[in-house]
N, C-alpha and C positions, 0 to 999 in steps of 0.2 A: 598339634602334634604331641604325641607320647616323647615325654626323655628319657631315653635307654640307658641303663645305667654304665658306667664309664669309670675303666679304671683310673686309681689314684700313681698317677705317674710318679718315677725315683730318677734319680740321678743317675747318670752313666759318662762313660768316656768309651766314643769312639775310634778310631785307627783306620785311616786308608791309606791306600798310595799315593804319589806325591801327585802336584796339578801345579799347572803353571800359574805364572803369578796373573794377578790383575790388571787389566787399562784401565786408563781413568777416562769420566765422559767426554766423549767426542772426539776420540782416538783417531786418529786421522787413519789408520791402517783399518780400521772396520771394514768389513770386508760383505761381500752382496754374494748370495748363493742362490739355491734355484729358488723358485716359486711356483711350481707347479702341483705340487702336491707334498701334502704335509703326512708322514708316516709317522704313526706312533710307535715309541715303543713300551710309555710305561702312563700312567694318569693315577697319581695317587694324593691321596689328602691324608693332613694330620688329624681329623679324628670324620665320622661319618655318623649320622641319626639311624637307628632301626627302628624298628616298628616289628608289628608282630605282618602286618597286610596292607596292603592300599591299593586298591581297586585291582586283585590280586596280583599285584606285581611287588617284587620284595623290594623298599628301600632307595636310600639316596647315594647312591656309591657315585664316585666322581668322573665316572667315565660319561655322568648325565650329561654332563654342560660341553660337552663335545655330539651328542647325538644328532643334533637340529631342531630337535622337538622343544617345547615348552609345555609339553606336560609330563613332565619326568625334571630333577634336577638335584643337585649336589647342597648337602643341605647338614651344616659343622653341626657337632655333638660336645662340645664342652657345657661339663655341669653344673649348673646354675647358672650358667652366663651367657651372653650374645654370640662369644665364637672371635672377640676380638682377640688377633692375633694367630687364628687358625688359619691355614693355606690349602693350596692345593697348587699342584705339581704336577703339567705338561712336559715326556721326554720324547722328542722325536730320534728316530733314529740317524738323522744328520742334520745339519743345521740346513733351517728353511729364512729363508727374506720375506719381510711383510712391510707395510707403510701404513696398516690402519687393523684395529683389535676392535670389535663389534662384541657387543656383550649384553645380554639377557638379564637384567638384573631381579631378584627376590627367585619368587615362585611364582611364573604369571601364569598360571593354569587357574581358569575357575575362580573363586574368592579368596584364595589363597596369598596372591600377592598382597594384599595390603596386612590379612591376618601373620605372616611371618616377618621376621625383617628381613630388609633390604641392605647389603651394600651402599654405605655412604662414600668411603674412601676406601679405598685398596692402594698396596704396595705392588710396583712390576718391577720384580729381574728378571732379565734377560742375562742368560752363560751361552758363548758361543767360542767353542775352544777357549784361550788366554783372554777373552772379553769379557766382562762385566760390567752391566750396568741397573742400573736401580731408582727409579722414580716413582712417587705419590699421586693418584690421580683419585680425581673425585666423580662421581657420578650425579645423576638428576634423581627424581623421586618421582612417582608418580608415571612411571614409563614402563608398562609390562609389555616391551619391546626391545630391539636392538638399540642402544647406544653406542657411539663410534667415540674414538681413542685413537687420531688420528696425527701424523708423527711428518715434520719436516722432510726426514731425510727417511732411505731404506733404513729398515731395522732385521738384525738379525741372530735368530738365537737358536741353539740346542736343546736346552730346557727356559720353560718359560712357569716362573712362580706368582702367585696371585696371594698375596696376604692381607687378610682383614684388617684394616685400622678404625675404621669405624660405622657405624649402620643406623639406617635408617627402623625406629623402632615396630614392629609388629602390631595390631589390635589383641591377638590372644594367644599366638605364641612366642617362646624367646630362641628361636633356629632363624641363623641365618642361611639365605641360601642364595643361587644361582644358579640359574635356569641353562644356559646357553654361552656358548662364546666362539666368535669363528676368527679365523687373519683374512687379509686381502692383500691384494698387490693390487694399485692402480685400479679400484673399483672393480676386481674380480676375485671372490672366494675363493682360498684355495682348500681344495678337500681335505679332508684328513683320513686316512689308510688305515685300516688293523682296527677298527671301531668294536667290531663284531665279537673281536677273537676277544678282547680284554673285558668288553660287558658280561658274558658270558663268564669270564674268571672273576669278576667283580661281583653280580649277582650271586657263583657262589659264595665267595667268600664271605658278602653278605646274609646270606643264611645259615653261614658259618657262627657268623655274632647273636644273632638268633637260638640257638642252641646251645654255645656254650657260654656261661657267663665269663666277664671280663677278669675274676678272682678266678675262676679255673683256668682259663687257657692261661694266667699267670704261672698256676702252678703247674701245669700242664707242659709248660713250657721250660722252667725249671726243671723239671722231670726228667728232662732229656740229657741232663749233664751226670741223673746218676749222684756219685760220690767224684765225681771229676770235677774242677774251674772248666774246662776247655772240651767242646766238641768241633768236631773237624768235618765238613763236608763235601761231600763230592760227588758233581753232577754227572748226568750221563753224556752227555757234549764237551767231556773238560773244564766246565766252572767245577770254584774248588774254592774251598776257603775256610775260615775258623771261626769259633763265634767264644770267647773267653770273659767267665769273671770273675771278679776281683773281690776280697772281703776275705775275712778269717772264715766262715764256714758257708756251705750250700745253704743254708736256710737265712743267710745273713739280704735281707731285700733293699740295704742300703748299702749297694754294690757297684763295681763299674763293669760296665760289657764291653768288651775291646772288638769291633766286626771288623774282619780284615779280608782281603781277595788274594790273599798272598798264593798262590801253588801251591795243592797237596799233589802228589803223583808218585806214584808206583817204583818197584822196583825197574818191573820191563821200562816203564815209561821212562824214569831217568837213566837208565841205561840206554837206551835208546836215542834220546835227545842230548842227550851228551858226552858219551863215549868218543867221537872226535873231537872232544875240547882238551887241548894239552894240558889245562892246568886240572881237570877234573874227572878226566879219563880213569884216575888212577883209582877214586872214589865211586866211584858208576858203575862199571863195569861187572858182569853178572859174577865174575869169581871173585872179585875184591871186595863184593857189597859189604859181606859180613864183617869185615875189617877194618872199615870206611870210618874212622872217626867215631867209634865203639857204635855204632849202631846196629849191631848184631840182634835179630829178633824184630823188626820194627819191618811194617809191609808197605809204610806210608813215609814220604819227606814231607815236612811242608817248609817251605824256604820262608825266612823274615830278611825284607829289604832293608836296606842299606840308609832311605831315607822315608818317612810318611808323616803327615799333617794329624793332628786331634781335632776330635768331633765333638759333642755332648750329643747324646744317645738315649733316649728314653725310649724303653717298652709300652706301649699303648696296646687298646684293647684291638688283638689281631693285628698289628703294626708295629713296626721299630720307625723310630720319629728322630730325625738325626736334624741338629741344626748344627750349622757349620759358617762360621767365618774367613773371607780370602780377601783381602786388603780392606775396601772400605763396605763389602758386601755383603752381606748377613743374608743366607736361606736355610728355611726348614722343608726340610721334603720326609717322605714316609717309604717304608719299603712294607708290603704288605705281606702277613706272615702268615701259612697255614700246616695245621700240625697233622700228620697224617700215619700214628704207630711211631714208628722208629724213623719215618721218612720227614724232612722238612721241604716244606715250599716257599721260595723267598722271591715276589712280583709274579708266581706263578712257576717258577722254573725249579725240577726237583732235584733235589740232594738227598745223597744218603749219610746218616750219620754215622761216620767212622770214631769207635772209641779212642779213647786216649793213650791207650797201652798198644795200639797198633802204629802210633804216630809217631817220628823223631821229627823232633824241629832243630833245622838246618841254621844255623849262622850266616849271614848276609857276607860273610867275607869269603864264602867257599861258592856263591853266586855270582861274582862281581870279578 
C-alpha cells in the first residue's frame, strides 16, 4: 500500500462539559441493557490510509470493520510507523450489552493479510454512562478469520475504543489494519444499525483527503477564523457550539483550540426559552435585549458553564483527534471534519459559521 501523506500534528487544549466520574473494575452497580441490536451513531479513527483507487472503491475509512465483509477494512495512517497507539472509535446511540467481541484481524482479503500487519495486542474501553473500564488483550497471528474476546460477565458499553499496542509485522507493507468486528450476546450476533448512512459519509469524506492535501485543509481550516481566535457555529436542528484559538496571532500554528458544545441561540430563541425564568426574564426579553448586560448589537448568546473538564485536541488531516483522561481511563477518539465554503461539518452534521462580531458570550452566572 501507497502512504498518504499525513499531517504533522500540534498541540491543543480541548474544553467540554462536565461527565460524571469514574468506576472502577467490577463495579458491582454495572448495569445489563438491551442486546438486540446495536445502533450506530458515530465510527471514527485517529488517522485513515488513502490511496488514489482499489479495485475502484476509495480507501480504508473505519466504518470498514463494522460492514461483515473481509474484503474491505480500516487500515491506521501514521507516518513512517506501524499505527502503534492509533485507535478507532465505536459510538452507539445507547448503551448495548455483549459477553463476547469477535474480531477480523489484519486484512484477510486475497494476499493481503500476511503482506500488511496485523494486530498483536490492542487496548478495549468500554464508557457506559459513569462506567469505565479498560483492558489489554492479545490476539493470534496467523488467523484471517474471526477471533473471539470472550468476557465472564455481561459487558456493557456506549462507546467502545480499540487502541493499537502492538502488531504483528507485515511482509511488504507497514499499515496496520482490521478487517471486521462484531458483539454477541450468548452466541448470537447483534446487528449493527445506521451502517449505510455513515459509509456513505465516510467514503466521502474519504475522497475528500484525496483531493485536498493534509497542509491545505490545515490552512483551509484556519481560514475560517478570518482575523478572529473564535468561530461559533450553528446547526440547523439546535447543535451549536464554538471552536477557539489560542496564541498571540492567526498564523501562530503552535496554538490551543478550545471545542466546546456550550449554546449559541438567538435573540427569539432566548427570549423564548427563558422569559419565564424570574431571575432572567429581565435579560431576555425582546424589549430589554438591547440593555441586557451591554449587549446591544449582538444577534447570537453563547453561554459558558459554570463547570467543564480539559482535553488535549490535535488537528489531523480531516479530523480533530481529542484524547481525554477520566480517573484511571485514557481515550483518544476523532471527530471527523469537512470544509464546505463558509459551512463546517463536524461527524457529518452541519453548522454554519457565525462571525465573531455577531456573538456575545454569556457569563455562567447569568445561566445557573
Amino acid at each position: 500500500m501507497k502512504r498518504s501523506r499525513v499531517a504533522a500534528l500540534f498541540s491543543a487544549a480541548c474544553i467540554f462539559g462536565a461527565f460524571p466520574a469514574t468506576a472502577e473494575k467490577g463495579d458491582k452497580n454495572w448495569f445489563m441493557a438491551q442486546t438486540e441490536k446495536a445502533e450506530l451513531m458515530s465510527v471514527t479513527a485517529t488517522s485513515e490510509l488513502v490511496e488514489a483507487q482499489y479495485d475502484g472503491r476509495y480507501l480504508y475509512p473505519p466504518i470498514n470493520i463494522l460492514d461483515g465483509t473481509f474484503s474491505s477494512s480500516w487500515c491506521e495512517a501514521e507516518k513512517n510507523g506501524p499505527g502503534i497507539g492509533e485507535s478507532v472509535t465505536v459510538e452507539f446511540t445507547g448503551p448495548v450489552s455483549f459477553d463476547e467481541i469477535q474480531m477480523v484481524n489484519g486484512f484477510a482479503y486475497r494476499d493481503y493479510y500476511m503482506k500488511n500487519n496485523r494486530v498483536k495486542s490492542f487496548v478495549l474501553t468500554q464508557v457506559a454512562g459513569e462506567h469505565f473500564q479498560q483492558k489489554e488483550y492479545t490476539l493470534a497471528d496467523g488467523i484471517a478469520d474471526y477471533q473471539s474476546v470472550r468476557f465472564a460477565l455481561p459487558q456493557t458499553a456506549r462507546t467502545l475504543t480499540l487502541k493499537i499496542s502492538d502488531i504483528y509485522k507485515g511482509t511488504k507493507y507497514d499499515d496496520t489494519c482490521i478487517s471486521d468486528i462484531r458483539l454477541l450476546y450468548k452466541g448470537k450476533v447483534i446487528p449493527f444499525a445506521g451502517i449505510e448512512r455513515l459509509k456513505a459519509a465516510q467514503e466521502e469524506n474519504s475522497k475528500q483527503m484525496l483531493r485536498i492535501s493534509a497542509d491545505k485543509f490545515e490552512k483551509d481550516f484556519f481560514a475560517l477564523f478570518g482575523n478572529a481566535h473564535t468561530i461559533y457555529l450553528k446547526g440547523d436542528h439546535g447543535e451549536a457550539g464554538y471552536i477557539r484559538r489560542s496564541g498571540n496571532t492567526i498564523d501562530d500554528y503552535q496554538t490551543g483550540l478550545d471545542i466546546s458544545i456550550f449554546p449559541v441561540e438567538t435573540r427569539a430563541e432566548m427570549a423564548e426559552k427563558y422569559y419565564k425564568d424570574p431571575f432572567l426574564s429581565d435579560y431576555f426579553t425582546p424589549a430589554n435585549w438591547n440593555e441586557a448586560g451591554g449587549y446591544a448589537g449582538y444577534d447570537y448568546l453563547c453561554f459558558i458553564p459554570r463547570s467543564y473538564r480539559s482535553s488535549q485536541c490535535e488537528l489531523g488531516n480531516c479530523r480533530l483527534i481529542v484524547t481525554e483522561r477520566v480517573g484511571y481511563v485514557t481515550t483518544k477518539t476523532a471527530v471527523i471534519v469537512k470544509l464546505d465554503g463558509t459551512a463546517l461539518f463536524l461527524n457529518g452534521v452541519r453548522y454554519d459559521v457565525i462571525p465573531e462580531s455577531k456573538v456575545a458570550e454569556l457569563p455562567f452566572y447569568y445561566y445557573y
